[in-house]
C-alpha positions in Angstrom: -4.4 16.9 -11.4 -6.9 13.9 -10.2 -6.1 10.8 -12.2 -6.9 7.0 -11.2 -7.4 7.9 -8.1 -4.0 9.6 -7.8 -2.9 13.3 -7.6 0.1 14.2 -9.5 1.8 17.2 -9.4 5.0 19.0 -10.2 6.5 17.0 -7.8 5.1 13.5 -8.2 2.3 11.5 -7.7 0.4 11.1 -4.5 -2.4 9.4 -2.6 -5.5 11.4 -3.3 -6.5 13.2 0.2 -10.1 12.3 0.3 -9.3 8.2 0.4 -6.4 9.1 2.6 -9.1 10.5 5.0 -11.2 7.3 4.2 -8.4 5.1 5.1 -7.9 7.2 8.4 -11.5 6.9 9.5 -12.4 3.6 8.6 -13.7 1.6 11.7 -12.5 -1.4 13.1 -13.7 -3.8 11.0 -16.0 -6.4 12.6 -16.4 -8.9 10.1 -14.6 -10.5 7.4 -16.2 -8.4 4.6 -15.3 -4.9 6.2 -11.7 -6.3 6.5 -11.5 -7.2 3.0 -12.9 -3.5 2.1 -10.3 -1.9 4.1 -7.4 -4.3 2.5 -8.7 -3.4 -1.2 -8.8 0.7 -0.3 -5.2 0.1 1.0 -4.4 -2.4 -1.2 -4.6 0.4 -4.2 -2.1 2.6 -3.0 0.2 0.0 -1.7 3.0 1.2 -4.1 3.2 4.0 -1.5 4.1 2.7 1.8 7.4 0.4 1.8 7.0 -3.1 2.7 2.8 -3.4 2.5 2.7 -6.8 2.3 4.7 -7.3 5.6 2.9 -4.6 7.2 -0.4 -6.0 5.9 0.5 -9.8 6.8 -1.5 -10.1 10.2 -4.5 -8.5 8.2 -4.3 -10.8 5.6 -3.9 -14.1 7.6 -7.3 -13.1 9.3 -8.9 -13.8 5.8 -7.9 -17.5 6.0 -11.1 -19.6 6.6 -12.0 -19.9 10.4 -9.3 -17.4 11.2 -11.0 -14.3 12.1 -10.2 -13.7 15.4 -10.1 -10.1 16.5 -8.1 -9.1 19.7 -6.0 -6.0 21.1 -2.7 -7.4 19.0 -4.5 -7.2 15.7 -6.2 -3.8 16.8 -2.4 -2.8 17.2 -1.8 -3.9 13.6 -4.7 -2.1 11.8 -3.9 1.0 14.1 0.0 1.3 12.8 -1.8 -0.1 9.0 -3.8 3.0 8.8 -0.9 5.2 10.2 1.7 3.7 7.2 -1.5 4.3 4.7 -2.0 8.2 5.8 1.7 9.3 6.2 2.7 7.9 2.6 5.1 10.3 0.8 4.9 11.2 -2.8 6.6 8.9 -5.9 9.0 11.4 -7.2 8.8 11.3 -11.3 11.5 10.7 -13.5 14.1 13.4 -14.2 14.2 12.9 -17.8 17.3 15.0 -18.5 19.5 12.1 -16.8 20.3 9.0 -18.2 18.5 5.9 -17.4 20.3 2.6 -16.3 19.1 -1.4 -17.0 20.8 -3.8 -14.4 19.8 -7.5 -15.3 20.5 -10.5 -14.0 19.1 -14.1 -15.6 19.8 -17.5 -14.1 17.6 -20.9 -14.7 15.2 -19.5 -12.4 14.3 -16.2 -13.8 15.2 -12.8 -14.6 15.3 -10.0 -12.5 15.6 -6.6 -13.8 16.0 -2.7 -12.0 15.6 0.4 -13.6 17.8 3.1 -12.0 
């Protein structure tokens, strides 16, 4: 089933195959607009590939006023940014039949909570 621009199954959800292939043919982007088209299309499934914003970084900084500066070591980035975006695995749901742990930790600083 299509949903938010998400397929879920039986056996999770996953990136819907038609922006995967969007993602995979997009063209190197020339200006700053196209790069900010690409980072929103990945930007939406970035739940899926592990450590996005790292991976996305380099992109990111090119946004920065006076920073866009295309060359072969960005070119590398978007190549292996597109390859993370394409080969994302599917978000296993829930198995509701098990029980569901809270860990949580509070300080002065914040809280920080984990659903296992």
């Amino acid at each position: 089933m299509e949903y938010l621009r998400h397929i879920i199954t039986v056996q999770g959800v996953a990136t819907d195959p038609k922006k995967v292939d969007a993602m995979k043919e997009w063209p190197t982007p020339r200006t700053i607009k196209e790069l900010r088209g690409f980072l929103g299309l990945t930007g939406y499934h970035r739940r899926f590939v592990q450590n996005y914003g790292i991976l996305s970084r380099p992109l990111t900084n090119l946004l920065k006023k006076n920073s866009f500066h295309w060359d072969e070591a960005v070119e590398e980035v978007f190549e292996a940014h597109k390859l993370a975006m394409t080969s994302a695995p599917v978000l296993a749901l829930p198995n509701f039949v098990k029980p569901f742990v809270v860990e949580t930790d509070a300080s002065r600083g914040g809280i920080r909570v984990v659903l296992m």
